[in-house]
Every structure is written in structure tokens, then in C-alpha cells.
C-alpha positions in Angstrom: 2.9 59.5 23.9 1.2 56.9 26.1 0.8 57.4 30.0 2.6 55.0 32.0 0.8 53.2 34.7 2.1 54.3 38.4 3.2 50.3 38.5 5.0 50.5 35.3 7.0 53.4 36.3 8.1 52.1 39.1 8.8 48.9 37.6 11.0 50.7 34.9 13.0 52.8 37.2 13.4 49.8 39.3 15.0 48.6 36.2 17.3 51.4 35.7 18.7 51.2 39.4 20.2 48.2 38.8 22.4 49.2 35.9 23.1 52.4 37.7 27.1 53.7 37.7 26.1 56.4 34.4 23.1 57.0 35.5 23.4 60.8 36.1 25.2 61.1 32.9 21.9 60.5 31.2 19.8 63.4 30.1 16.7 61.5 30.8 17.8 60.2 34.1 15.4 62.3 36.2 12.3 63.7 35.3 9.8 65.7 37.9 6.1 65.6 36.8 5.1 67.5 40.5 6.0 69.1 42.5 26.7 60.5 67.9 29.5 62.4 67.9 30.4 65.8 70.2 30.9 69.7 69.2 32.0 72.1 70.7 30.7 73.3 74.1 30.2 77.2 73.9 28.5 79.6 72.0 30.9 81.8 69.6 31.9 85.6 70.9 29.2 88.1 69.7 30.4 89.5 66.0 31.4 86.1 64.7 28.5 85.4 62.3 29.7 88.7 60.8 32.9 87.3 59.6 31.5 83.8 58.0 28.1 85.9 57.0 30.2 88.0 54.5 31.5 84.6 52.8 28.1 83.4 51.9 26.1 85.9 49.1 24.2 83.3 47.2 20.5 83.6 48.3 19.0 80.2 47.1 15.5 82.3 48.0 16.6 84.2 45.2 17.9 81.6 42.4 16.0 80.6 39.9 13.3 77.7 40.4 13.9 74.5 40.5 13.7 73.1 36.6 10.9 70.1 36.4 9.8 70.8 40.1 7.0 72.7 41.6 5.5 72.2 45.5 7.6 69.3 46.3 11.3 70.8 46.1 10.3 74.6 46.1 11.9 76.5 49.2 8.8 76.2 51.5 9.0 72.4 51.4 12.2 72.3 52.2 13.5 71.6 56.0 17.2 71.3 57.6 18.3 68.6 59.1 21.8 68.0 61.0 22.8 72.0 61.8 23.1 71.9 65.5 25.9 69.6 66.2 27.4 69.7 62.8 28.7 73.2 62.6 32.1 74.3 63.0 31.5 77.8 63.4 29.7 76.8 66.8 26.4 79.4 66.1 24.1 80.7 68.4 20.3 80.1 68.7 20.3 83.7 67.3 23.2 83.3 64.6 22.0 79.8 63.7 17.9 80.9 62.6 19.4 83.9 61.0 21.7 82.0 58.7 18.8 79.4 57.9 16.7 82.7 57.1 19.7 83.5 54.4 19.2 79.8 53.1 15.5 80.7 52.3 14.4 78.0 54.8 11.2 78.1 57.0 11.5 75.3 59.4 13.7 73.0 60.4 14.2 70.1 62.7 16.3 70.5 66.4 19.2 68.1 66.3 21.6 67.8 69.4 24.3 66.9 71.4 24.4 67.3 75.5 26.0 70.7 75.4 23.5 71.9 73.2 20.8 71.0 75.8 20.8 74.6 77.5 20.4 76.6 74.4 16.6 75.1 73.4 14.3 77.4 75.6 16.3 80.3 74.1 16.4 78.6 70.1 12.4 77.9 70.7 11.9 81.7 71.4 14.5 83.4 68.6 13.1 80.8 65.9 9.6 82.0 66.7 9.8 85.5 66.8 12.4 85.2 63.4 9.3 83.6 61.8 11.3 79.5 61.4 9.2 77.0 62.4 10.8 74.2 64.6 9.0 71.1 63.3 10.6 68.8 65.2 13.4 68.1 67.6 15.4 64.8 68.0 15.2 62.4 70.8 17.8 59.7 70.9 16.5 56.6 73.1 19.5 54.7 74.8 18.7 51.8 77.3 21.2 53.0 79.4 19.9 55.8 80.4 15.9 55.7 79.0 13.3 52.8 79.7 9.2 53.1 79.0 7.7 54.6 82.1 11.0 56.9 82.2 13.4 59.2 80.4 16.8 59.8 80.8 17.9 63.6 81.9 18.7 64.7 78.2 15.4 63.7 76.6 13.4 65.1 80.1 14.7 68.3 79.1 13.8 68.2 75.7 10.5 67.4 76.0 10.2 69.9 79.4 10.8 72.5 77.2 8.7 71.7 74.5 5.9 71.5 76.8 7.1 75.1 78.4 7.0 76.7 74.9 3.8 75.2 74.2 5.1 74.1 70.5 3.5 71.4 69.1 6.6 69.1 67.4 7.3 66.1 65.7 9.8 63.9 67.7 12.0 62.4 65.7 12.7 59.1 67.5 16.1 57.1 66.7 17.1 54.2 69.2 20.5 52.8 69.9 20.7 48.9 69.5 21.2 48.1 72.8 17.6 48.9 73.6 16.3 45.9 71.1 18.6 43.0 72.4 15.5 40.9 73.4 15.9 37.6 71.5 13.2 37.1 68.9 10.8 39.5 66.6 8.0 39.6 68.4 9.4 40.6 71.9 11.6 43.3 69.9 8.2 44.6 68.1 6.4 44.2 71.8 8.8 46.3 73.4 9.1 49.2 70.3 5.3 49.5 71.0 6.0 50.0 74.3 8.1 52.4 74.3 6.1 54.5 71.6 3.4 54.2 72.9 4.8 55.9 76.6 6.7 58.5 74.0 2.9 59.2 72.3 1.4 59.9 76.1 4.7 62.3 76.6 4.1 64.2 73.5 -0.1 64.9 74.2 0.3 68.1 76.1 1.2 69.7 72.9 -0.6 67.8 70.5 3.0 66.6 69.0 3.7 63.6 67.2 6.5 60.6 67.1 7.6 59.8 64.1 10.5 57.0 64.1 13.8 57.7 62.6 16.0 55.0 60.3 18.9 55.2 62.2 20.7 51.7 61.6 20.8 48.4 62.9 17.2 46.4 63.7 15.4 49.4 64.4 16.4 51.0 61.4 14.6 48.8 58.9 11.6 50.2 57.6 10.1 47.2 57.3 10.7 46.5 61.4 9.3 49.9 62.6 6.3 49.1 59.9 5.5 46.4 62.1 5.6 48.4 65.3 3.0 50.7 63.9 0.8 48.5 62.6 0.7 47.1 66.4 1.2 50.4 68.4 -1.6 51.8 65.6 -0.9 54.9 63.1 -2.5 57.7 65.7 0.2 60.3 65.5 3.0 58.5 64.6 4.7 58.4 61.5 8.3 57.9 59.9 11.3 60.2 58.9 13.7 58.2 56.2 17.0 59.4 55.6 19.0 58.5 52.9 22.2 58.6 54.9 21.2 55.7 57.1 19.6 53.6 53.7 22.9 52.6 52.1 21.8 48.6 52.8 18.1 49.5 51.4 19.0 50.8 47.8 18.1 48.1 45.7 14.7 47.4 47.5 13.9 51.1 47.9 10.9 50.7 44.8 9.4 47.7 47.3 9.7 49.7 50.2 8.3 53.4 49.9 4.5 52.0 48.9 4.5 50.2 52.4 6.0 53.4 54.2 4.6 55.9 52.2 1.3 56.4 54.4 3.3 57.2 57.4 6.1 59.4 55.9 6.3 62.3 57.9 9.6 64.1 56.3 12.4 62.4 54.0 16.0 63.6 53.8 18.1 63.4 51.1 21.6 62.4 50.6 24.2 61.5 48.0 24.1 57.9 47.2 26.7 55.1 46.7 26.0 51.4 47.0 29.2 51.3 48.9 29.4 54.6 50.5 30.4 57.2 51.8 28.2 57.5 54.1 27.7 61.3 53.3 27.4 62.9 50.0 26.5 66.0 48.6 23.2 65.5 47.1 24.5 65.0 43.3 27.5 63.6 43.7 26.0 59.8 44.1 24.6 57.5 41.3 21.6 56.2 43.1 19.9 59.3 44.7 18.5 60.1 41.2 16.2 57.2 40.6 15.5 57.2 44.1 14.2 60.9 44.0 12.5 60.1 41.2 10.9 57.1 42.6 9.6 59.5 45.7 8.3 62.2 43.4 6.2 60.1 41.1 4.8 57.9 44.5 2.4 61.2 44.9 4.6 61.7 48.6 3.5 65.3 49.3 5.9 65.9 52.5 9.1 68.2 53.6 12.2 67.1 52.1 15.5 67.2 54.4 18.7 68.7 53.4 21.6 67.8 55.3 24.0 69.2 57.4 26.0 66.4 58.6 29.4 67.0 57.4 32.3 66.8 60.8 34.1 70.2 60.9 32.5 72.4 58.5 30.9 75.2 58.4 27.2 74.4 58.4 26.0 76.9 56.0 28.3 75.9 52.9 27.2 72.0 53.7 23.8 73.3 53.0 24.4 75.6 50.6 26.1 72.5 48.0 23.5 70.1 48.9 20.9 73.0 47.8 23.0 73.8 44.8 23.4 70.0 44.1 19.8 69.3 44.3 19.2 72.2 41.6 21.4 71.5 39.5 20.1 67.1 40.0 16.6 68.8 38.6 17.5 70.7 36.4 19.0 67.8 33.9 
């Protein structure tokens, strides 16, 4: 049969999207040609991760391939997102890398909440000696406590001990919108430079990067923090896009990834509903497919995020169905 230009694929599944509510029920639908809320405070008593270990006995490691797929979902290229502050069973540094290790992952990205702050020397040192790569750790700009020239305590320490541990990261960046109340575009764009540029100078003794993080309201447009790089300039920054924060950007989500695909540092899927909820197992939508497709035929070569944001659960199982959803997504 004849090729299909890049442009007309694109164009056709653009197509598809907007006639979506069956789409998973097609055969066809999917086709792969490459591949701020608070937890609890304390760790759990030694011997818990024995009890909730036992309950979980599917390796994904071990399943079979992804069907359709090859570099782009296999285990290696996979990351987890969301497992610090989401996770009932409250893990240690210790607990948490071995149950990722179970998962099949190899890296994985630092979320956090304040009462996590303590535990990061100690997760730094367990994840490196267990063989995980942290890729990257979460800093959360608010004006109320962070402004360029100076952090607030909870980002300090993040980035202290990053710089202790000598770990070159990618920050994942996300800012609340009271830091962009300034009254038109351009002071809004002048002021995201600013502060990115100030976070790029913090993350040099490491060699880490910023990459900026779709977290809602102006800042979370792509198109927005496309125009803060193109003025702060591309040297080691990037973008993270999450589906879970991309509701409003479905039906322009074929216009969009060309303009951020140079920058894409890590995407993380999600289960996908015009309307919400805002979480869904990957599977369980009627959008994610086309969209996945539409990221896997763009040529993006990066990690893809699975999620663990789900409010009192266990962790593991949240990770384990959104694994289990994306295999089975592929496999149609």
C-alpha cells in the first residue's frame, strides 16, 4: 500500500479525534510503526513493604513485549512520575526504589511534598547504589515564597542536595499562577525568562537542566512557555508535557507537538476525556489513543511517564494498571 506523508498522517488522525467517543473500539485505532496536596508525614515501620510486596507478583519486566512497539514503550524508556506523595502505603527511600525495581523501571523523576524534603539525601544514595536513575526532581515555584535572585527553603534544599550528591538532573519546573499576575504578555514572558534563566545558573554545578512543566493556568500552555524559550534561548532547557494537565489542549494536540517537539524532554501519559476526570488509567479514556499515536509517528524519541497520581492508593497497583493499560492500548 502507499506511504502516507508525515503531514497526511497527522492530518488523518487529526481527523479521527474529532469523531472520537468509539475510538478504542476500533481495531485500527492505534498503530505503532517505532518504537498540591499533603501525605503522610512518616516513614512506615520496618517490615511493611513485606506485607503489600506479597500482593504484587506480576513482573511487567517479565510480560510479554509491547505488541506494535519497540524503543519507544519498551521498559528502559519508561520513567515514573507521581510515586512520592501519592502513595498510601507511605514507603521509604529504600522500600520505594525497590518496589520501582519490581516494576521493571530504571529511572524515575523525584516528586514531593514538604515532609518528604528530609528523605532526598538518603533516596539519592539508595536509588544509586540499587542501580535507578533519578532523572529529575520537581521544583514547584510559588511567589510567595520564591522570586529570581532567591528560593524559597523547600526548593534550597532540593537543589542543596542535588548539588551534595553531585547528580546531574532535570528540574522539572511547574509555577503556581500567582507568580504570572503581571498584566500583559510580554511582561509575563519577561519575567518567565527571568526566572529561568536564574533556575539555569542554579542547576550549572551539576551540568542539570530545566525543563518547564504544563501544570495549568497561563504557564501551562505550551504555546506560552514556547515563547519563554524562544527568548530565554533553548541552552538546557526543555519541556515535560503531561496529559493530566492537557484536558483544555485535546483538540489542538496535532498543531501543537511539531512546535514543542524540539524541546520535549519526557512526556507522561494519562487516560483521556474531553471532560475529565482529571486522572485515568491509561486505557480507560477515548482520546489518549490518537494522541499516543500522534507522538509515536512525530519521530519523539524520549522517556515516556507513567503515572502515579491517584489520592490514597497504594502506589504500586496505580502503576501497575496504567502499565497493564498501556499494554494492552498497543496491543489492539
Amino acid at each position: 500500500p502507499r506511504r502516507l506523508s508525515h503531514e497526511a498522517t497527522v492530518r488523518q488522525a487529526l481527523q479521527v479525534m474529532r469523531h472520537l467517543p468509539l475510538i478504542l473500539a476500533l481495531p485500527t485505532a492505534i498503530f505503532l510503526m517505532s518504537c498540591s496536596e499533603t501525605v503522610s508525614k512518616n516513614d512506615r515501620p520496618a517490615g511493611v513493604d513485606r506485607k503489600h510486596a506479597a500482593a504484587h507478583t506480576e513482573n511487567p519486566a517479565d510480560s510479554p513485549p509491547l505488541k506494535g512497539s519497540s524503543a519507544l514503550f519498551a521498559a528502559p524508556n519508561l520513567l515514573a512520575w507521581c510515586i512520592v506523595p501519592y502513595d498510601n502505603q507511605n514507603r521509604s527511600p529504600a522500600e520505594r526504589v525497590a518496589m520501582l525495581k519490581r516494576l521493571g523501571f530504571t529511572h524515575y523523576v523525584w516528586a514531593w511534598r514538604q515532609a518528604h524534603l528530609k528523605d532526598l539525601p538518603e533516596e539519592l544514595r539508595v536509588a544509586r547504589a540499587a542501580g535507578v536513575k533519578v532523572r529529575g526532581v520537581w521544583l514547584w515555584i510559588d511567589a510567595r515564597n520564591d522570586r529570581v535572585g532567591q528560593l524559597g527553603e523547600a526548593n534550597r534544599a532540593v537543589i542543596d542536595a542535588i548539588n551534595q550528591a553531585q547528580l546531574p538532573v532535570e528540574f522539572w519546573v511547574g509555577f503556581h499562577a500567582n507568580v504570572f499576575e503581571q498584566p500583559d504578555e510580554s511582561a509575563r514572558v519577561a519575567h518567565g525568562v527571568a526566572m529561568i534563566s536564574y533556575l539555569r545558573e542554579q542547576a550549572k554545578p551539576t551540568r542539570s537542566t530545566v525543563a518547564l512543566y504544563n501544570h495549568g493556568d497561563w504557564f501551562g500552555e505550551p504555546e506560552n512557555q514556547l515563547k519563554i524559550i524562544a527568548a530565554a534561548g533553548p541552552q538546557s532547557l526543555g519541556m515535560t508535557y503531561n496529559f493530566h494537565h492537557a484536558h483544555g489542549q485535546i483538540d489542538r494536540f496535532a498543531q501543537i507537538l511539531p512546535q514543542m517537539l524540539p524541546y520535549l524532554k519526557a512526556v507522561v501519559l494519562n487516560g483521556m476525556k474531553p471532560g475529565g476526570p482529571k486522572i485515568l488509567p491509561i486505557g480507560q479514556g477515548t482520546r489518549e489513543a490518537v494522541m499516543i499515536q500522534l507522538l509515536q509517528t512525530s519521530g519523539y524519541e524520549g522517556p515516556i511517564g507513567i503515572l502515579g497520581h491517584v489520592e490514597d492508593a497504594d502506589v504500586e497497583t496505580v502503576l501497575q494498571k496504567n502499565l497493564s493499560g498501556l499494554r494492552e492500548l498497543l496491543s489492539r
